[in-house]
VOMIKOL-13647 format. One record per atom (N, C-alpha, C, O, CB): x, y, z; residue number from 1; residue in three letters. Coordinates in pm, whole numbers, plus 50000, padded with zeros to 5 digits. Glycine has a CB too. Layout:
BEGIN
<vopa east="X" north="Y" up="Z" pos="NUM" code="ALA"/>
...
//
This chain:
BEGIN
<vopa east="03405" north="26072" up="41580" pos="1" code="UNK"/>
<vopa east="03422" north="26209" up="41535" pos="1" code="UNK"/>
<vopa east="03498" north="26290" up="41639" pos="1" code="UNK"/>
<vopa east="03494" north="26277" up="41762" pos="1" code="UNK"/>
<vopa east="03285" north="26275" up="41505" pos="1" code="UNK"/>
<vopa east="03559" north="26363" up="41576" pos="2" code="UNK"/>
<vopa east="03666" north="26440" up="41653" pos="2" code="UNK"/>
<vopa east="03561" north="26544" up="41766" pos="2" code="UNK"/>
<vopa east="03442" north="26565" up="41741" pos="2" code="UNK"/>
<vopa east="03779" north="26545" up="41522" pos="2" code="UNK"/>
<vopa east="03622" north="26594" up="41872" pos="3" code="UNK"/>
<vopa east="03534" north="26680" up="41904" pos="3" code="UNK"/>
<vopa east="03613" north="26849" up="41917" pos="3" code="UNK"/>
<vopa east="03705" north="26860" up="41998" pos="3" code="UNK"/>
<vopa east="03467" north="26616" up="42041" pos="3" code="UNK"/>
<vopa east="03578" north="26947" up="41851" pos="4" code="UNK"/>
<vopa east="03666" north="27071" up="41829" pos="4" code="UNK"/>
<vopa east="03688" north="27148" up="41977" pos="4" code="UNK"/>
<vopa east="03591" north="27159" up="42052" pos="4" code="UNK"/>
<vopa east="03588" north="27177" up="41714" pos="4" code="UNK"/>
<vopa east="03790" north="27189" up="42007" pos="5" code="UNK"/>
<vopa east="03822" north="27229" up="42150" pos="5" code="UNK"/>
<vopa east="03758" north="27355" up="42134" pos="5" code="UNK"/>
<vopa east="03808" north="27411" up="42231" pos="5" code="UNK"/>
<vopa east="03982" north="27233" up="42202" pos="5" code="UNK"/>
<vopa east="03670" north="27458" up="42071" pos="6" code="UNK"/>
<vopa east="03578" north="27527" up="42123" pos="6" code="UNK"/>
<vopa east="03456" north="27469" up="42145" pos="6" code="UNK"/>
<vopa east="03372" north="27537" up="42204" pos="6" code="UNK"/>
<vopa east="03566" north="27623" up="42060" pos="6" code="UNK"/>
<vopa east="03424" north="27338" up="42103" pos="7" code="UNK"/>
<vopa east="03283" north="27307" up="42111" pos="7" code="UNK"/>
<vopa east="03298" north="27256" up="42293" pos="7" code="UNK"/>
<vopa east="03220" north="27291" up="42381" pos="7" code="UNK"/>
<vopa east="03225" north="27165" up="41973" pos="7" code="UNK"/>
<vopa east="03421" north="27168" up="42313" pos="8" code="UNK"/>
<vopa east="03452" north="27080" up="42441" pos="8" code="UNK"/>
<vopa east="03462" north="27168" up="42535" pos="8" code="UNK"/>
<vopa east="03446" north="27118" up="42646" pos="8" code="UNK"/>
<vopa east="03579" north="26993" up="42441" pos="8" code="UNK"/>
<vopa east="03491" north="27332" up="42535" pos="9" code="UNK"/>
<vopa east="03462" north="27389" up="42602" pos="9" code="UNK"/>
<vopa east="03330" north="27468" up="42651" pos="9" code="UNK"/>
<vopa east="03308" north="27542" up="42747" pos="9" code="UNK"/>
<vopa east="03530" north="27422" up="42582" pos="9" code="UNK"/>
<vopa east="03247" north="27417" up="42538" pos="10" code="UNK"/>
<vopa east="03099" north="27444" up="42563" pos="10" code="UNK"/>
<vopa east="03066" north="27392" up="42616" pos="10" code="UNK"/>
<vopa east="03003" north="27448" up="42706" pos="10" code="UNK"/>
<vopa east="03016" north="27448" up="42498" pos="10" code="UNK"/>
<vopa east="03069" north="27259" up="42621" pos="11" code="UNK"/>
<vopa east="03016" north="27155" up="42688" pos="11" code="UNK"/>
<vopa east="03072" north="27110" up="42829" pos="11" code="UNK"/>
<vopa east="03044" north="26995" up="42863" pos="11" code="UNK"/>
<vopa east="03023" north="27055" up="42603" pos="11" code="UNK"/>
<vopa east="03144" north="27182" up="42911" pos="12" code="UNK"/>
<vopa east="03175" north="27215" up="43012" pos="12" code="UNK"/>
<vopa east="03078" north="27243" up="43089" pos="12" code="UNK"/>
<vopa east="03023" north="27182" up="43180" pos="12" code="UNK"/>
<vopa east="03247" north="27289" up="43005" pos="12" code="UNK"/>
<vopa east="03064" north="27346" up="43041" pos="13" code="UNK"/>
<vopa east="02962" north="27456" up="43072" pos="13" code="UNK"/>
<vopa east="02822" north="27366" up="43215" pos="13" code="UNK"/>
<vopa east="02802" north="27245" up="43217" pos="13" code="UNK"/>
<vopa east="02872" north="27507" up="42870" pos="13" code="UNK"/>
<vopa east="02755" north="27464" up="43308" pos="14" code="UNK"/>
<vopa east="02708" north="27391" up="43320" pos="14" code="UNK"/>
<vopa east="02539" north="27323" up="43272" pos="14" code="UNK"/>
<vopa east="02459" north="27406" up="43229" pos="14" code="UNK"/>
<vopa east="02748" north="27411" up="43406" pos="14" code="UNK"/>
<vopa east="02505" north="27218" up="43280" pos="15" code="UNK"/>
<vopa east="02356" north="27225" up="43188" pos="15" code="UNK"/>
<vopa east="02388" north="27165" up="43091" pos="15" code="UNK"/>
<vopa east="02303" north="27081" up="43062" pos="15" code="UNK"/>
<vopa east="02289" north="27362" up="43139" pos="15" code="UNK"/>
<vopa east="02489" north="27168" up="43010" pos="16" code="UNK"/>
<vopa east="02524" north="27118" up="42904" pos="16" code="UNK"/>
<vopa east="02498" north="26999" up="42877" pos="16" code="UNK"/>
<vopa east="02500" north="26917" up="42968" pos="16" code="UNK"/>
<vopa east="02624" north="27132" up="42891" pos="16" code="UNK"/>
<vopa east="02472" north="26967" up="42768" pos="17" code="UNK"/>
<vopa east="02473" north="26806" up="42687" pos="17" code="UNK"/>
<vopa east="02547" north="26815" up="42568" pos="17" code="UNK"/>
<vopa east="02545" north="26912" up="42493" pos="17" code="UNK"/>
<vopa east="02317" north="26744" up="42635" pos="17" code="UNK"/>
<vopa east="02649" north="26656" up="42543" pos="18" code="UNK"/>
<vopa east="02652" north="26656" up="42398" pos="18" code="UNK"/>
<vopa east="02557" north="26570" up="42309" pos="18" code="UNK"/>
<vopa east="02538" north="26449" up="42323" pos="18" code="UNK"/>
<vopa east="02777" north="26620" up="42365" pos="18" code="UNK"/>
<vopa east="02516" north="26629" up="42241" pos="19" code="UNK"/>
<vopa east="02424" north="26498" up="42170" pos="19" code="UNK"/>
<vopa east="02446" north="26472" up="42046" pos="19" code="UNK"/>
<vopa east="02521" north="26548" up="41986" pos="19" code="UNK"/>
<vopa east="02276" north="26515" up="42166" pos="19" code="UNK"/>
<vopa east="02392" north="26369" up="41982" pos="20" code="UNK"/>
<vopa east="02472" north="26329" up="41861" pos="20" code="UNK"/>
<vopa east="02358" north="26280" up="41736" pos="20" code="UNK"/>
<vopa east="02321" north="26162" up="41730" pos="20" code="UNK"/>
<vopa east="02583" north="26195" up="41910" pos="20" code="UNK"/>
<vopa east="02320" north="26363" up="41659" pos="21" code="UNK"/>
<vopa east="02216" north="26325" up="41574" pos="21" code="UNK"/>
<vopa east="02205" north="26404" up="41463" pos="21" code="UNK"/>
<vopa east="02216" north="26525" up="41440" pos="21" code="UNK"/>
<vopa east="02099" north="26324" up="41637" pos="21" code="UNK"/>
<vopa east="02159" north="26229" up="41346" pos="22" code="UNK"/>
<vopa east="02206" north="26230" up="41226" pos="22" code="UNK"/>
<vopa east="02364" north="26300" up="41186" pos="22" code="UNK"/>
<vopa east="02407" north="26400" up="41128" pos="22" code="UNK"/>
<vopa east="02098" north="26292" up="41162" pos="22" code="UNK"/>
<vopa east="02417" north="26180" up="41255" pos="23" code="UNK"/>
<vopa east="02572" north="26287" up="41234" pos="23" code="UNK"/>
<vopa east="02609" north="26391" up="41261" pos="23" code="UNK"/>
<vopa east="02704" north="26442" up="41202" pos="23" code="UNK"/>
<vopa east="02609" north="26321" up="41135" pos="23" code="UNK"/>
<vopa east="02573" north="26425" up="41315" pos="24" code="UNK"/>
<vopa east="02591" north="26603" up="41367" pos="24" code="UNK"/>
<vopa east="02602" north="26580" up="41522" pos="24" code="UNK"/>
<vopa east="02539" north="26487" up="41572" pos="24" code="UNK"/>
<vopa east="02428" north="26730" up="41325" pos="24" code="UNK"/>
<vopa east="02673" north="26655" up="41592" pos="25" code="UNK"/>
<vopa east="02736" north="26646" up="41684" pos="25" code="UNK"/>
<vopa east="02710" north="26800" up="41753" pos="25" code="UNK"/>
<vopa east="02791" north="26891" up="41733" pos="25" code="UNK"/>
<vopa east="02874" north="26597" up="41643" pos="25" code="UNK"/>
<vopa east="02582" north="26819" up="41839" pos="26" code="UNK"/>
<vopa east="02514" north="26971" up="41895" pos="26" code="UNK"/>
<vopa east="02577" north="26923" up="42045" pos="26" code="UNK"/>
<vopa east="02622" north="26825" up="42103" pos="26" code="UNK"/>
<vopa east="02292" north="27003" up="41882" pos="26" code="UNK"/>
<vopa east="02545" north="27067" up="42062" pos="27" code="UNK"/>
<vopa east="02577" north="27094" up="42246" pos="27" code="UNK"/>
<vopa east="02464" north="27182" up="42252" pos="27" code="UNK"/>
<vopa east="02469" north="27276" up="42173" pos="27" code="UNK"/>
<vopa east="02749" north="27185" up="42312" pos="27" code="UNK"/>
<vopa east="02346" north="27173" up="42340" pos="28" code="UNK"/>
<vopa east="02243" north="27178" up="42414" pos="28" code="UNK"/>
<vopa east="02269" north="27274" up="42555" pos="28" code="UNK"/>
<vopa east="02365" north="27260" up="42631" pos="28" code="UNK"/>
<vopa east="02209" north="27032" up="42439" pos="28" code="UNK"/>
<vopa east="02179" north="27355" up="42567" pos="29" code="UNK"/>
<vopa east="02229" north="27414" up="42720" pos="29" code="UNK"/>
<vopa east="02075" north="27477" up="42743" pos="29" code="UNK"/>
<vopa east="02045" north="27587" up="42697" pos="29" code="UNK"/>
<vopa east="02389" north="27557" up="42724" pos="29" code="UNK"/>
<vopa east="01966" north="27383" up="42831" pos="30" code="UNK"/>
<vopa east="01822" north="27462" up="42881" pos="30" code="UNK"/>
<vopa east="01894" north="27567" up="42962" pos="30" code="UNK"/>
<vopa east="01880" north="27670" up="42896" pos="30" code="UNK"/>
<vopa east="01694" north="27362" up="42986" pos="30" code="UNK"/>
<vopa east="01964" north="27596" up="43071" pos="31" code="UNK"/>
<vopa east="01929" north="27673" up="43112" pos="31" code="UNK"/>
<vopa east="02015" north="27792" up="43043" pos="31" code="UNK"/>
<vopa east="02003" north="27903" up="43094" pos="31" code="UNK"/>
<vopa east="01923" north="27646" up="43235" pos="31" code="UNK"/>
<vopa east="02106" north="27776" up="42923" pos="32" code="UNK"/>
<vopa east="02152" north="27882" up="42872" pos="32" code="UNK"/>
<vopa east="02175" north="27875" up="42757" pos="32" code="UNK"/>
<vopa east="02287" north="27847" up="42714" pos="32" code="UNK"/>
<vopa east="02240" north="27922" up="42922" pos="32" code="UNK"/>
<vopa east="02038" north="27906" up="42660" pos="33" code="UNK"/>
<vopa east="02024" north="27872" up="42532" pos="33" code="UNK"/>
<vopa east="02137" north="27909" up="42490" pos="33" code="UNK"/>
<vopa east="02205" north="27809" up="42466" pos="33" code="UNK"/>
<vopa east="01919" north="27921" up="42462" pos="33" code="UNK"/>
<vopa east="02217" north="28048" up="42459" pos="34" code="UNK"/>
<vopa east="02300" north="28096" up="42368" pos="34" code="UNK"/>
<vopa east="02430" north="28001" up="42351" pos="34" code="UNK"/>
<vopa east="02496" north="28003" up="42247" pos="34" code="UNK"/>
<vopa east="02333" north="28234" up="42408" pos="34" code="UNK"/>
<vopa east="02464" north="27910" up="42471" pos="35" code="UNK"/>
<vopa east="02538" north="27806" up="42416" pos="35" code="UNK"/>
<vopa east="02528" north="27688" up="42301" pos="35" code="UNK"/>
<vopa east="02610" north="27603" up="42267" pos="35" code="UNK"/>
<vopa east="02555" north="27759" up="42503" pos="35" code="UNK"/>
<vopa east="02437" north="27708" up="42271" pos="36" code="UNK"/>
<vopa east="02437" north="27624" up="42137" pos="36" code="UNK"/>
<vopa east="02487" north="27599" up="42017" pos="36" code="UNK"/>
<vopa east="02492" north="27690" up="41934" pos="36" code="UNK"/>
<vopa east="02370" north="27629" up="42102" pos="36" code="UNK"/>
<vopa east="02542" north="27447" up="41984" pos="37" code="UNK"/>
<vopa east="02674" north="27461" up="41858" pos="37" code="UNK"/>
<vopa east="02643" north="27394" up="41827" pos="37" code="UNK"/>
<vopa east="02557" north="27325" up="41882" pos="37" code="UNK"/>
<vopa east="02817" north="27460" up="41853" pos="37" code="UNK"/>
<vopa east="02707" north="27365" up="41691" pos="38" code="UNK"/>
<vopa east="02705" north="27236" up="41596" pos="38" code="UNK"/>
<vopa east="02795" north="27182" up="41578" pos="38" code="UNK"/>
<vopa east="02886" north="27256" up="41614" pos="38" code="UNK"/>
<vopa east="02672" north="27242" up="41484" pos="38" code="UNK"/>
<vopa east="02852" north="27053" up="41528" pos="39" code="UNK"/>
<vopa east="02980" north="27029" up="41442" pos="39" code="UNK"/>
<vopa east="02924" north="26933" up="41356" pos="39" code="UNK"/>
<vopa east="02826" north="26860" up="41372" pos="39" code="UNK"/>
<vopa east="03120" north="26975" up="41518" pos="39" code="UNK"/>
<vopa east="02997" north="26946" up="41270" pos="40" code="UNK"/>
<vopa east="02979" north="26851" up="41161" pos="40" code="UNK"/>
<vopa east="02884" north="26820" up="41096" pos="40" code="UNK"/>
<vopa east="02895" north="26735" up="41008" pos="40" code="UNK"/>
<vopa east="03002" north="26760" up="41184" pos="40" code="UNK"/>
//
């Protein structure tokens, strides 16, 4: 799966994870919830 260049810039971020479940493709951030996305 593609990954969208606003999500890849989330996931920069630091803290970040990409994770990948049931098809869906989230970005995770404990120490800075409001980063949180979806794709797909």
């Amino acid at each position: 799966m593609k990954v969208r260049a606003s999500i890849r810039s989330l996931a920069r971020q630091p803290g970040s994870k990409v994770v990948r479940r049931r098809g869906h493709l989230y970005v995770i951030n404990k120490s800075n919830p409001r980063l949180k996305t979806r794709q797909g």
